[in-house]
FISE-773566 format. One record per residue: residue number from 1; residue in one letter; chain; y, x, z of N, C-alpha, C in turn. Coordinates in nm, 3 decimals, padded with zeros to 5 digits. Layout:
nr=NUM, rest=A, kette=A, n.Y=Y, n.X=X, n.Z=Z, ca.Y=Y, ca.X=X, ca.Z=Z, c.Y=Y, c.X=X, c.Z=Z
...
END
This chain:
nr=1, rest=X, kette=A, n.Y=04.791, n.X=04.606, n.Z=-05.137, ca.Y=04.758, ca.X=04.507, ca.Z=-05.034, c.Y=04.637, c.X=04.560, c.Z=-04.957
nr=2, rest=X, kette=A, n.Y=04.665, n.X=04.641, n.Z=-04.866, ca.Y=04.568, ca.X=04.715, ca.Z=-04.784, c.Y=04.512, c.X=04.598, c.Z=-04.660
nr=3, rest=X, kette=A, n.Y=04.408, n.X=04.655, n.Z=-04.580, ca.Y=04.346, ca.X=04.573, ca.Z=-04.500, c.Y=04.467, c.X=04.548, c.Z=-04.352
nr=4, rest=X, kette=A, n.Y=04.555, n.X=04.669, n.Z=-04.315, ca.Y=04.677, ca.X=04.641, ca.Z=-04.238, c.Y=04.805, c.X=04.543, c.Z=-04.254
nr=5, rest=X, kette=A, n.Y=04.811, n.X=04.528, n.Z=-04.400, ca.Y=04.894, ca.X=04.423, ca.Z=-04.447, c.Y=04.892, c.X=04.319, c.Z=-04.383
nr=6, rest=X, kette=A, n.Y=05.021, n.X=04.243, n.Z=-04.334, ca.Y=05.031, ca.X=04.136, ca.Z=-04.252, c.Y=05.013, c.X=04.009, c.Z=-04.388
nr=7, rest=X, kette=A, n.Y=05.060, n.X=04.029, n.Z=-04.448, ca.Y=05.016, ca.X=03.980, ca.Z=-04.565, c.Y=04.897, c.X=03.965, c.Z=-04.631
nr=8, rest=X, kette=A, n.Y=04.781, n.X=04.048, n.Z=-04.626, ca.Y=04.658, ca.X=04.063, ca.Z=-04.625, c.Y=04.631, c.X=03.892, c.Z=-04.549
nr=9, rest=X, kette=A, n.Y=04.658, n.X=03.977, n.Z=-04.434, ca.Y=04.587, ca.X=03.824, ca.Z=-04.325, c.Y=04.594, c.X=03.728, c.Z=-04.327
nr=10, rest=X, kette=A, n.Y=04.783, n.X=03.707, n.Z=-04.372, ca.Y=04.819, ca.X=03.553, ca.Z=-04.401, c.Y=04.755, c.X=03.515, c.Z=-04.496
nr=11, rest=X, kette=A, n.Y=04.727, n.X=03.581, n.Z=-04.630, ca.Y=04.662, ca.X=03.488, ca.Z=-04.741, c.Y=04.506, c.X=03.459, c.Z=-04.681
nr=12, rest=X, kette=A, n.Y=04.446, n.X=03.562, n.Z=-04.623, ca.Y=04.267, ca.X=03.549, ca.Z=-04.558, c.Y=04.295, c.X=03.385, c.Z=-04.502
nr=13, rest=X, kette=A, n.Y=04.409, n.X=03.394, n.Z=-04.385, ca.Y=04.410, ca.X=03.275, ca.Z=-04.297, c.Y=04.440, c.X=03.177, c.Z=-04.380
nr=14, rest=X, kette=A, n.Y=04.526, n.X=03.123, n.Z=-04.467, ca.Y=04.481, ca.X=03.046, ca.Z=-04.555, c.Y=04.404, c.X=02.985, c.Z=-04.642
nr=15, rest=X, kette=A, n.Y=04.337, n.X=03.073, n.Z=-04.664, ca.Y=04.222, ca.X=03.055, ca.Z=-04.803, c.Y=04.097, c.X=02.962, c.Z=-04.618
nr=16, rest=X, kette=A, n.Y=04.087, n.X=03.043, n.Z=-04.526, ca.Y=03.981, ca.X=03.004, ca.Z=-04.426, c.Y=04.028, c.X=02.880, c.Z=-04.423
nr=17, rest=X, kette=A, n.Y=04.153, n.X=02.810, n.Z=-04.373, ca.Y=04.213, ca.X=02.686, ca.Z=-04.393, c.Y=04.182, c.X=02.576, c.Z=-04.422
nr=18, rest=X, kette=A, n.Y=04.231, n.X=02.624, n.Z=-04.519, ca.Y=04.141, ca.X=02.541, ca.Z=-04.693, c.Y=04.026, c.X=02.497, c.Z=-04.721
nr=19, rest=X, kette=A, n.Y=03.903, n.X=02.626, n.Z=-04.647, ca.Y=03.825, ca.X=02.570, ca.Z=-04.704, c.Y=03.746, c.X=02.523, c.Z=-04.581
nr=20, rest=X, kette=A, n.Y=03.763, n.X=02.585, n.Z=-04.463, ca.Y=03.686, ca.X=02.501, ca.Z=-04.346, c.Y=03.766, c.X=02.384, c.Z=-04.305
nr=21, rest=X, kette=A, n.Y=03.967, n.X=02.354, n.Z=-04.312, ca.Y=04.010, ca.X=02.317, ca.Z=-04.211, c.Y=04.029, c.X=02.288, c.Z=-04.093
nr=22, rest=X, kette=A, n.Y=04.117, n.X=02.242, n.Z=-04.049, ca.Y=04.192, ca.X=02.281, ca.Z=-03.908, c.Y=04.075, c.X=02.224, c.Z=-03.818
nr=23, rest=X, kette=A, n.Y=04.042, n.X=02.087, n.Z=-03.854, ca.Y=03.932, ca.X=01.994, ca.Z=-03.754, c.Y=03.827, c.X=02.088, c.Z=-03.726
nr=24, rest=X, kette=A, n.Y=03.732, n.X=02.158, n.Z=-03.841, ca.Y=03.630, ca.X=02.231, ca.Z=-03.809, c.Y=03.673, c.X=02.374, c.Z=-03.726
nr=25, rest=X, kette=A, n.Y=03.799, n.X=02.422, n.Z=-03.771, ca.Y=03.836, ca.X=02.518, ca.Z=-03.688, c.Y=03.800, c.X=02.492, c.Z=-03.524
nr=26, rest=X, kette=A, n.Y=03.890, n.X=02.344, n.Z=-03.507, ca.Y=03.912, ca.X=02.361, ca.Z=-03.381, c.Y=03.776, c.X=02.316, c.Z=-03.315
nr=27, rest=X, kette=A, n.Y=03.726, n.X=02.267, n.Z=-03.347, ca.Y=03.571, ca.X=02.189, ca.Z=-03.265, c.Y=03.488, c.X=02.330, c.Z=-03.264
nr=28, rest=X, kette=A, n.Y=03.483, n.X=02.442, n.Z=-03.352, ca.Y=03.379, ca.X=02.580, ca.Z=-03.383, c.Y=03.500, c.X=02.649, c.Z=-03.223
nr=29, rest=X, kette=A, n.Y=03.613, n.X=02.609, n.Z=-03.214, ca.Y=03.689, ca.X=02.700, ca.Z=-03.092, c.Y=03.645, c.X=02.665, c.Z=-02.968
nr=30, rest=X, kette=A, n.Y=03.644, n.X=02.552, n.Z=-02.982, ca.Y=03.570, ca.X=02.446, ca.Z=-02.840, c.Y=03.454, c.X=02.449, c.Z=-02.822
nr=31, rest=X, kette=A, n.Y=03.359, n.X=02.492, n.Z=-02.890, ca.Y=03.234, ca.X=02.516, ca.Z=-02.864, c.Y=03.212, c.X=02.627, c.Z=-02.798
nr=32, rest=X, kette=A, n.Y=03.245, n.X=02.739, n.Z=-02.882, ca.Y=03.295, ca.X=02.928, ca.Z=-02.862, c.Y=03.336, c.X=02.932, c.Z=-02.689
nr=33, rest=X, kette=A, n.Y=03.442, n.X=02.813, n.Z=-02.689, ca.Y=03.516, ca.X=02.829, ca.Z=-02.499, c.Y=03.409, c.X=02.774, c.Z=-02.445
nr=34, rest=X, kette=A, n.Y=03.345, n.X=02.695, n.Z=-02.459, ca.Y=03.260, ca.X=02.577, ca.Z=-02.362, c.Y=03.094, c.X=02.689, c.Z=-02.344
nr=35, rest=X, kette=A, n.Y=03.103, n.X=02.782, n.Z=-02.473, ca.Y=02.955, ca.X=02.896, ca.Z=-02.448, c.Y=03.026, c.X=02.951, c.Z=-02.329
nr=36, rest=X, kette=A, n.Y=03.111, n.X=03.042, n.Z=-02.375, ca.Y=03.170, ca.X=03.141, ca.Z=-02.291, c.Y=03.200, c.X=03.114, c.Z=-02.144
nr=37, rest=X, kette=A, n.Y=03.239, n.X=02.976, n.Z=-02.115, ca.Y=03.242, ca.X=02.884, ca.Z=-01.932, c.Y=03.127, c.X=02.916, c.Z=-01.908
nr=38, rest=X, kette=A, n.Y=03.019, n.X=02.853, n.Z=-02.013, ca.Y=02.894, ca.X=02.826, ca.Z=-01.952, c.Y=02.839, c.X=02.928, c.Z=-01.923
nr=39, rest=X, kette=A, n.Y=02.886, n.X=03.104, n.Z=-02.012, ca.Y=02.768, ca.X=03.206, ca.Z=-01.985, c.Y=02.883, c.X=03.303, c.Z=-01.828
nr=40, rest=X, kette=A, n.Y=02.961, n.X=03.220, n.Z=-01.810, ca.Y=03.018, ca.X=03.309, ca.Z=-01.672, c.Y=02.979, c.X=03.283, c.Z=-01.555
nr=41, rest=X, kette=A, n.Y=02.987, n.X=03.119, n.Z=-01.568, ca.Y=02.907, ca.X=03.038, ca.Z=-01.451, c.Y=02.787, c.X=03.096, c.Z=-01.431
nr=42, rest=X, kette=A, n.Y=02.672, n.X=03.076, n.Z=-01.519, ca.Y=02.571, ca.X=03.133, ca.Z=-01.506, c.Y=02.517, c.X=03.243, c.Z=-01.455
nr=43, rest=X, kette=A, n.Y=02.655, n.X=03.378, n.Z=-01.493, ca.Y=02.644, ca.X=03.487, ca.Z=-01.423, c.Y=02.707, c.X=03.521, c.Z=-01.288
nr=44, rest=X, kette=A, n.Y=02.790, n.X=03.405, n.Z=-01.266, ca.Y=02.850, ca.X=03.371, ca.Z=-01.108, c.Y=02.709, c.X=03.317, c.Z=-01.025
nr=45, rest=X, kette=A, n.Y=02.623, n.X=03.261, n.Z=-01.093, ca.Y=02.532, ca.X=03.178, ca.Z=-00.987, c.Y=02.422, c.X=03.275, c.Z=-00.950
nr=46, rest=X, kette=A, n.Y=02.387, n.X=03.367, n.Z=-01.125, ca.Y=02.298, ca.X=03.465, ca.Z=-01.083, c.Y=02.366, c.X=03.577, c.Z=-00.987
nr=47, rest=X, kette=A, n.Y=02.526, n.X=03.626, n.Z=-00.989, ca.Y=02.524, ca.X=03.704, ca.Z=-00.900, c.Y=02.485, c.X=03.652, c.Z=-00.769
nr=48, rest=X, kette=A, n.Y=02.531, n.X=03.507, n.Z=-00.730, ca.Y=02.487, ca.X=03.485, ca.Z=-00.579, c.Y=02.369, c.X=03.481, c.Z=-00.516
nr=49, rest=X, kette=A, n.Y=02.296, n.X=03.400, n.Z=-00.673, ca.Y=02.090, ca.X=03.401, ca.Z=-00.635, c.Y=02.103, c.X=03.566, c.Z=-00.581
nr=50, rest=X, kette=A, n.Y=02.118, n.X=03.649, n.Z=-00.691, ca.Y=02.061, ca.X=03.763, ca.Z=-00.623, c.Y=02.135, c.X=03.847, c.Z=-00.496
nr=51, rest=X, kette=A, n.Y=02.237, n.X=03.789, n.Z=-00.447, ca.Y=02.276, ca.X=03.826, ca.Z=-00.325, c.Y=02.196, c.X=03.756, c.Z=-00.206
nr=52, rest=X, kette=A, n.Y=02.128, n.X=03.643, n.Z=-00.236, ca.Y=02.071, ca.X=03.566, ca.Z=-00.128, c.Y=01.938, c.X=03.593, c.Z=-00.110
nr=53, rest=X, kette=A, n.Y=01.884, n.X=03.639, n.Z=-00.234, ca.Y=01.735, ca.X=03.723, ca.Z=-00.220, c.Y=01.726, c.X=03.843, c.Z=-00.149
nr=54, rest=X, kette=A, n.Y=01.840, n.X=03.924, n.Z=-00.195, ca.Y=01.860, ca.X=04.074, ca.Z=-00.109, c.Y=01.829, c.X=04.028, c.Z=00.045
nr=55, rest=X, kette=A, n.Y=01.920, n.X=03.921, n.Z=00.100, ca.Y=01.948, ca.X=03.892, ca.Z=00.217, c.Y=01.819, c.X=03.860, c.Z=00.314
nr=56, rest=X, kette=A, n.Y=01.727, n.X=03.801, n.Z=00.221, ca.Y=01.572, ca.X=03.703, ca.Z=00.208, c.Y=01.483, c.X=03.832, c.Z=00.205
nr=57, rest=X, kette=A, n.Y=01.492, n.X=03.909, n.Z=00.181, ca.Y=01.354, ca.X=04.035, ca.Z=00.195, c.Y=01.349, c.X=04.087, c.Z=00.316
nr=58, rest=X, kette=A, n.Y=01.219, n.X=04.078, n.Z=00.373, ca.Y=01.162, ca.X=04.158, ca.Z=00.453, c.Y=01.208, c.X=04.316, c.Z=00.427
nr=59, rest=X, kette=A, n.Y=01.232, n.X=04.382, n.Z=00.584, ca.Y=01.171, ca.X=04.519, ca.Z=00.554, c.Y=01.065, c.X=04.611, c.Z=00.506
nr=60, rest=X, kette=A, n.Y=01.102, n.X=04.692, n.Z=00.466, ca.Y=00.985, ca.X=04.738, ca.Z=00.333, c.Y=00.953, c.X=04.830, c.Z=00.451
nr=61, rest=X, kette=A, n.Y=00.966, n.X=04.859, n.Z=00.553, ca.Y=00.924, ca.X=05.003, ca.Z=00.640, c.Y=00.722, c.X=04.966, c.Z=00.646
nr=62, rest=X, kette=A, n.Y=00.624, n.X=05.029, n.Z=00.645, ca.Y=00.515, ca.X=05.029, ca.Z=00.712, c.Y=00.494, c.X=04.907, c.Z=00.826
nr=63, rest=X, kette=A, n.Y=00.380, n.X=04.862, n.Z=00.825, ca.Y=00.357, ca.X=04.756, ca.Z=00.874, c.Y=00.276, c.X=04.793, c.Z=00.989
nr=64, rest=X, kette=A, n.Y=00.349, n.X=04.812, n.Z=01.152, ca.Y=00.305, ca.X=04.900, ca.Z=01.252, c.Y=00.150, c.X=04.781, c.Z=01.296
nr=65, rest=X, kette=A, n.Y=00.182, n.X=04.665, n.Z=01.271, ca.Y=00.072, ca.X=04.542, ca.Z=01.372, c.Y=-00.075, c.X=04.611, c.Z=01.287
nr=66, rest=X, kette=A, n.Y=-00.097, n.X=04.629, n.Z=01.134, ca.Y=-00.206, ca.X=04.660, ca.Z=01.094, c.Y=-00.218, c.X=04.807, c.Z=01.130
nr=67, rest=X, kette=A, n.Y=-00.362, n.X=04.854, n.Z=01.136, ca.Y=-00.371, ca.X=04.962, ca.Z=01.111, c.Y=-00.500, c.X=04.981, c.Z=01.000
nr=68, rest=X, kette=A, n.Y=-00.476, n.X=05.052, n.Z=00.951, ca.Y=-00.509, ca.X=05.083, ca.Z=00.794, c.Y=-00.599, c.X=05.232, c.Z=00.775
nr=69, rest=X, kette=A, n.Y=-00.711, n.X=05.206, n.Z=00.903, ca.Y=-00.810, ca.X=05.324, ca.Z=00.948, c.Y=-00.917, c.X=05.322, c.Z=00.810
nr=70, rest=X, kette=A, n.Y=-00.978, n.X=05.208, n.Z=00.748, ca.Y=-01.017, ca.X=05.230, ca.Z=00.630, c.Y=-01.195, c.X=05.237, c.Z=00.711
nr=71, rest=X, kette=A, n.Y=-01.182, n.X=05.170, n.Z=00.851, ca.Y=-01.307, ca.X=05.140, ca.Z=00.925, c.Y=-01.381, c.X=05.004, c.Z=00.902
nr=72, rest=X, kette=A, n.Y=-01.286, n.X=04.912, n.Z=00.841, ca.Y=-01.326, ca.X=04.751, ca.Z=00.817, c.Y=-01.433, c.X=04.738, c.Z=00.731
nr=73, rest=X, kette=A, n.Y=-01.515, n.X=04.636, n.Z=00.721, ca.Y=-01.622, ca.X=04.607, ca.Z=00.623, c.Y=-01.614, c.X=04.500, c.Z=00.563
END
């Protein structure tokens, strides 16, 4: 009864069964989906924040209005 055994699994999946049952199964599955919504969204909103910041920056070129003679006191 090697770890490839389809048989292997069926008895694993039973014995898990048994001792968590189906109810705790399914509420630990619904939680697992409801992380996983929540951590895509999150990375849908951060991709857009940071598309709207890109959009929001000034040019980085030298700032021609100052001049930066190093004469000021």
């Amino acid at each position: 009864m090697g770890l490839d055994s389809i048989w292997h699994w069926l008895v694993v999946l039973v014995i898990v069964l048994l001792v968590f049952g189906t109810k705790k199964l399914r509420n630990a599955g619904g939680d697992l989906g409801h992380a996983v919504r929540n951590f895509k969204e999150a990375m849908h909103e951060g991709n857009k924040d940071s598309k709207d910041a890109k959009l929001d920056l000034p040019s980085s070129g030298p700032d021609k209005n100052k001049g930066d003679s190093g004469d000021e006191a």
